[in-house]
N, C-alpha and C positions, 0 to 999 in steps of 0.2 A: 930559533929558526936557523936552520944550514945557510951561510955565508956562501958557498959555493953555488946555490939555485939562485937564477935572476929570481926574483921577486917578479910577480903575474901582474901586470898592469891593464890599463884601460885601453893601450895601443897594441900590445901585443893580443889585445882579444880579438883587434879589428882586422890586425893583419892578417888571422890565424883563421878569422872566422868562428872562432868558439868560444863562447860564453863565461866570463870571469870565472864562473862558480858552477860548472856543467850539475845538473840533477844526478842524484846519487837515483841507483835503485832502491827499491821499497826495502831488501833485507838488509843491504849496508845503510841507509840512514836508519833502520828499526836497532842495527849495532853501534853505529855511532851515538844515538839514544842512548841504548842501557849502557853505552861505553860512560856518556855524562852524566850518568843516573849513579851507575857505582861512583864512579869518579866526586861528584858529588856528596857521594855519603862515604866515600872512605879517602879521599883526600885528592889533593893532583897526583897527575900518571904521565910521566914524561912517555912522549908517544915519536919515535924517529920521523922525520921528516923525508924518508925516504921510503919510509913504509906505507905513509898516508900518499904519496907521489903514486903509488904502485899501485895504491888501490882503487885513485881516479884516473887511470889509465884503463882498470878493468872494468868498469862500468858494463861499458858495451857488453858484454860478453855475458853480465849478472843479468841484466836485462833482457833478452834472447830467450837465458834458462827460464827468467822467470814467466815470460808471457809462454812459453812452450807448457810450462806445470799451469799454467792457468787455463792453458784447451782441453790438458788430459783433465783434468778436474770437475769440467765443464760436463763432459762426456761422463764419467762416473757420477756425477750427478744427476744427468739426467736418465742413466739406469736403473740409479736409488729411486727416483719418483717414478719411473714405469713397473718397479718390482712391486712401490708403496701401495699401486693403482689396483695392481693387478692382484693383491692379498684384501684389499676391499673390498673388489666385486666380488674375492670366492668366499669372504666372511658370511654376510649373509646365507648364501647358499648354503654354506658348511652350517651355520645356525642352525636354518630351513630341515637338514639332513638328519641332526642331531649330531654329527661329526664333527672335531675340532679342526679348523684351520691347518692348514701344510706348515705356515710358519710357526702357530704355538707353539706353545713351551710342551716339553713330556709330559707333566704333570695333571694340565688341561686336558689334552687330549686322551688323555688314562680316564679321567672322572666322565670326560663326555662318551667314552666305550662302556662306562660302566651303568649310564644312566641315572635316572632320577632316586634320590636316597631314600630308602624308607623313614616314614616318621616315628614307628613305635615297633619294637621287638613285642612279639603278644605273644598269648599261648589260646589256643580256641578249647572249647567246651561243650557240650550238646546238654541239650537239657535232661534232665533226669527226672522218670512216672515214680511217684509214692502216694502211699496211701495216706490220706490226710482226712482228719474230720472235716465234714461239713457242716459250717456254724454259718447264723444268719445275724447280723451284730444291729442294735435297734436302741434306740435313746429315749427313757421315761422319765416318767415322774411316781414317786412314792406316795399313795394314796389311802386312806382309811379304806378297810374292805367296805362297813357300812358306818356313818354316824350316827348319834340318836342328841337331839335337841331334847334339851329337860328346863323345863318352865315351872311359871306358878300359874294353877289352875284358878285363883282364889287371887281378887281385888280389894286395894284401897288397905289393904294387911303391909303393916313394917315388918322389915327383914331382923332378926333378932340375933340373928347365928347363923354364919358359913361357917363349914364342917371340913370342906376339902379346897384345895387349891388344882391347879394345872398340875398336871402331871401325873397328880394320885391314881394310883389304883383302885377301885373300888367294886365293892359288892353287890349284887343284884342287890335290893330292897336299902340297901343302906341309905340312914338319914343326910344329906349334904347338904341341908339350909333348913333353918326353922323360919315360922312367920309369927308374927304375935297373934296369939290366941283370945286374947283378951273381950274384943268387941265380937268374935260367933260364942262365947262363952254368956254372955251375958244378953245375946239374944236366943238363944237355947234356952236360958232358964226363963226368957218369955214366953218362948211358946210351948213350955212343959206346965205353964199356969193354964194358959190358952188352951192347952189338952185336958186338964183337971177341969176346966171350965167347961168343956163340950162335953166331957162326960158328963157330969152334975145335969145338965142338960137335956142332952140322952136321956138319960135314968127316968130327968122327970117326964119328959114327954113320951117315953116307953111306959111308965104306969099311966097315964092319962089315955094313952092308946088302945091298952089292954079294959078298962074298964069301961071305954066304949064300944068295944068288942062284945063283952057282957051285957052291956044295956042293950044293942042290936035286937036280939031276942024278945025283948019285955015291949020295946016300942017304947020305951021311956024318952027319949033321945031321936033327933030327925037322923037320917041319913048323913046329912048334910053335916052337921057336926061329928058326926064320928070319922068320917073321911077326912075333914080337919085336924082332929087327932091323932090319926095315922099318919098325917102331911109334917105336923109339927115332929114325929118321932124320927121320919124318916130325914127328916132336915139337921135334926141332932146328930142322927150318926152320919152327917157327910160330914158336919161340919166337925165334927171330931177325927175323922180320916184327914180332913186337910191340914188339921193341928198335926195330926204325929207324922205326916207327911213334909211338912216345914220342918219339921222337929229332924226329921231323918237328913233334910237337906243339910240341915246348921251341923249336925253331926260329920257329915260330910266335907263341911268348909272347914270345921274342926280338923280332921284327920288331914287334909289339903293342906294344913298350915307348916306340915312336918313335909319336905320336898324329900323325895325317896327318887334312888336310881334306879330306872326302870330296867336297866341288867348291867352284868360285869363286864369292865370296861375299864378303860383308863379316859381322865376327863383332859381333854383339848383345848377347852377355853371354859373359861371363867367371867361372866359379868355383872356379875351378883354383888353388890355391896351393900358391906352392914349400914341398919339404918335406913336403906332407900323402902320406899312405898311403891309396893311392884303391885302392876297391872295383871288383869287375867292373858295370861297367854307369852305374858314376857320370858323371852328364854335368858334364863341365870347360868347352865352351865351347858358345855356340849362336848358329847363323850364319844372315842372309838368303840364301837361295840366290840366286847372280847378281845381286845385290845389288837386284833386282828391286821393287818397291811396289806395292799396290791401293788406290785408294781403295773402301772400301764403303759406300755410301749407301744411307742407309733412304727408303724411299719406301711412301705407303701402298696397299693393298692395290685401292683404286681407281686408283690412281693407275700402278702397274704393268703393265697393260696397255698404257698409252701408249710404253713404254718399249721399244725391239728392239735383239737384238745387234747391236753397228757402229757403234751411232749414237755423234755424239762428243759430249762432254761437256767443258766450261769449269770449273776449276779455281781459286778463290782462293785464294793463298798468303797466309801470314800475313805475308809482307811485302810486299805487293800486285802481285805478279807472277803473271800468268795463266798456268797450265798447262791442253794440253792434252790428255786421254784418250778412250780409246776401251771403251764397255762388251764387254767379254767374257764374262760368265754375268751370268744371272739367279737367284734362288734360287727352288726347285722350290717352296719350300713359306711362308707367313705364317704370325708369330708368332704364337700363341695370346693370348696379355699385351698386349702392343705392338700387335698388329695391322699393325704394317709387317713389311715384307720386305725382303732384300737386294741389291743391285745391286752386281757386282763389276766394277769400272774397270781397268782396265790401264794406271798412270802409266809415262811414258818416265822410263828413268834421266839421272841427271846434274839433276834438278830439285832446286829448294829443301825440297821436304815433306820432313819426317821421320816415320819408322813412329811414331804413337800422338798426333799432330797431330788438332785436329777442324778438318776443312777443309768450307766449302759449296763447292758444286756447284751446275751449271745443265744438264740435258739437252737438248741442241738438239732443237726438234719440228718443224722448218722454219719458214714463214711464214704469217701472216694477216692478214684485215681485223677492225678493230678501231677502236671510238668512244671517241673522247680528249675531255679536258677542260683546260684549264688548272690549274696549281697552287692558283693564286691561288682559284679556285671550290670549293673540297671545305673542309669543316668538319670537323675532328678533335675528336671529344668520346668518350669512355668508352671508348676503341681503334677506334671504329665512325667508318664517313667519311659527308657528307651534303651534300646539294647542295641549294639553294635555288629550285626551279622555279617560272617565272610561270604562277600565272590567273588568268584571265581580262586587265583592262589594266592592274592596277594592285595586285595582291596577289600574295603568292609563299608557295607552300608547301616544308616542311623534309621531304625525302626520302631514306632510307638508301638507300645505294646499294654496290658491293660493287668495289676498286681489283684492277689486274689488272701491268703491267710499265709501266713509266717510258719515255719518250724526251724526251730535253731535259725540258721543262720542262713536258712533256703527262702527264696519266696515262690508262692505258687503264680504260673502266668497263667491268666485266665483266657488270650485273646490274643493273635499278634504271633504268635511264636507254635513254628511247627515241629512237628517231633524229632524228624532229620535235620533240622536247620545247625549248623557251628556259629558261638558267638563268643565275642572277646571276653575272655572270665577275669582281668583287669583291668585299669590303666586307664579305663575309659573317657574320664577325665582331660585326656593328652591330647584325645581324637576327634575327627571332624567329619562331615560324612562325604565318603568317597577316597580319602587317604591310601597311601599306599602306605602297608604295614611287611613286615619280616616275621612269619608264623615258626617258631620252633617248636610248638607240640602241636597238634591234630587229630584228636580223636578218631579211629575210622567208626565205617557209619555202620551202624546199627542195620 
């Protein structure tokens, strides 16, 4: 401390009227702070005592500036909050306009001159007439043209011999089950005695008849006995008729015992086992006649009129080999239930189908014109197809539409889609309905 300065006492405050320790202004204590602050972190700072003298002497003066920079400041503030006010109310508004704000930035106000962005750069496309077959596509089942049930005529006879299995081919008359012959064999040779015996019979009652024939004449003999005579003759020869008449029967159960295919065929089932003791009437085997096929396809009751006998019909095998058939009937009458009908196909033999196969079907309807699309253009959502149409120049609407037969890589639209119409021919996927899209190709119209 300077020796030369009295030292600031408690009486010279009073007499002076000022304050031991007058208040600094806000900027010199904020420098007297960081003055202790450094001072503090870099060591003591010898400071003249006639410099700190100076500078509470100026006080007054720092005080003055400073409340003067606190009205101007005051003032600028309150034009920042009426400029603040005044960009909020026009925000909105500018919103409202679709213009950007006076104070945005360039950038903002470039993107709101420019408007809303398109979602998808597309190219549009118009549907295209070709000529396409007209097929009618219908789902059956593979059925024998006719079958034939083959049984034993002939009871209480053991099975002695199966000749064929399922599957076999066979020949009209061919043997396919023996029966045992044993018990009509040995009543045959009963009633061929029983025949010998009616004759013997016969014989005699035919002379005894004959000789009262002769007596008639002479009156030797009544009436009445010779008619007896003739009674007993005529009784002989019935009863010899009804011997060779059994006789022919047993012959019959005889030849019955050899089970013969009533025509050419392939046999379908089989229930014949060797050994069993088969009944009159029991069926042993059951055969396709001519080994013959139908496909029958259902078709609905609209739909049946389009269809006449002759026309042919495309056949998929299940092993992807195309058959083809020709319709032969129609059926007279639709299902009550189902409301489809039947359609009876006539398959060539020697194909792959097997009877009881579900095989589709296609009826040829000849040719047509018909508006295609691209794959790539139809939208598959909920099973339903839809296509993306432009309007006006720059929005595209979502439209169900209804698919019809394939070629390459076209589909045909059957419903939904007019001939002038443009629709998005990709991308579809991206879009939503009502978007605004960026068109760089455009078809003109047709």
């Amino acid at each position: 401390m300077n020796p030369s300065l009295p030292a600031p006492t408690k009486r010279t405050a009073r007499r002076t009227g000022r304050p031991l320790f007058p208040k600094l202004p806000k900027a010199t204590v904020m420098n007297v702070e960081s003055s202790a602050l450094f001072q503090a972190r870099s060591g003591p700072v010898s400071v003249p005592v006639a410099s700190l003298a100076r500078s509470l002497r100026a006080w007054p003066v720092a005080l003055g500036l400073a409340l003067a920079l606190a009205a101007c400041g005051d003032k600028g503030t309150g034009g920042e909050h009426k400029a603040g006010s005044e960009a909020a109310k026009s925000g909105p508004e500018a919103a409202k306009s679709g213009a950007a704000p006076a104070g945005a930035p360039l950038a903002a106000r470039d993107a709101a001159a420019k408007g809303p962005k398109p979602a998808l750069t597309v190219s549009i496309e118009r549907p295209r007439a070709m000529t396409l077959g007209r097929s009618l596509s219908a789902n059956g089942v593979m059925a024998p043209w006719q079958e034939a049930s083959i049984g034993a005529e002939v009871g209480g006879l053991k099975l002695t011999a199966v000749n064929v299995n399922v599957g076999d081919t066979v020949r009209k008359g061919q043997v396919l089950a023996t029966l045992s012959p044993t018990a009509v064999q040995i009543d045959m040779m009963n009633l061929k005695a029983q025949i010998a015996e009616a004759e013997a019979t016969l014989a005699d009652a035919r002379a005894n008849a004959e000789r009262a024939r002769q007596l008639d004449q002479t009156g030797a003999i009544s009436a009445q006995q010779i008619a007896q005579f003739v009674t007993a003759e005529k009784t002989a020869q019935a009863r010899l008729e009804a011997a060779r008449a059994r006789l022919q029967s047993e012959e019959l159960r005889l030849a019955n015992t050899r089970i013969l295919a009533s025509d050419a065929g392939v046999i379908s089932a089989r229930t014949a086992t060797l050994g069993a003791v088969v009944q009159p009437g029991q069926e042993l085997f059951r055969m396709i006649r001519q080994g013959r096929l139908e496909w029958r396809g259902e078709v609905t009751g609209a739909e049946l009129p389009r269809i006449r006998i002759g026309q042919a019909v495309a056949l998929e095998a299940p092993d992807g080999s195309a058959v083809r058939g020709k319709v032969r009937m129609l059926a007279p009458v639709v299902d009550a239930q189902t409301r489809n009908a039947l359609v009876y196909v006539d398959v060539p033999s020697g194909s792959s189908l097997k009877a009881g196969m579900l095989v589709k079907g296609a009826f040829d309807l000849g040719q047509g014109q018909a508006l295609t699309v691209p794959q790539s253009a139809l939208l598959r959502r909920d099973g339903f197809s839809y296509l993306y149409l432009l309007e006006g120049a720059d929005r595209v609407r979502l439209v169900k539409v209804e698919t019809g037969q394939r070629s390459g890589d076209r589909i045909e639209i059957s419903k939904g889609l007019a001939p002038e119409a443009g629709f998005v021919r990709s991308g579809v996927g991206f879009l939503n309905d009502g978007d605004l899209v960026r068109v760089v190709d455009t078809p003109a119209k047709p």
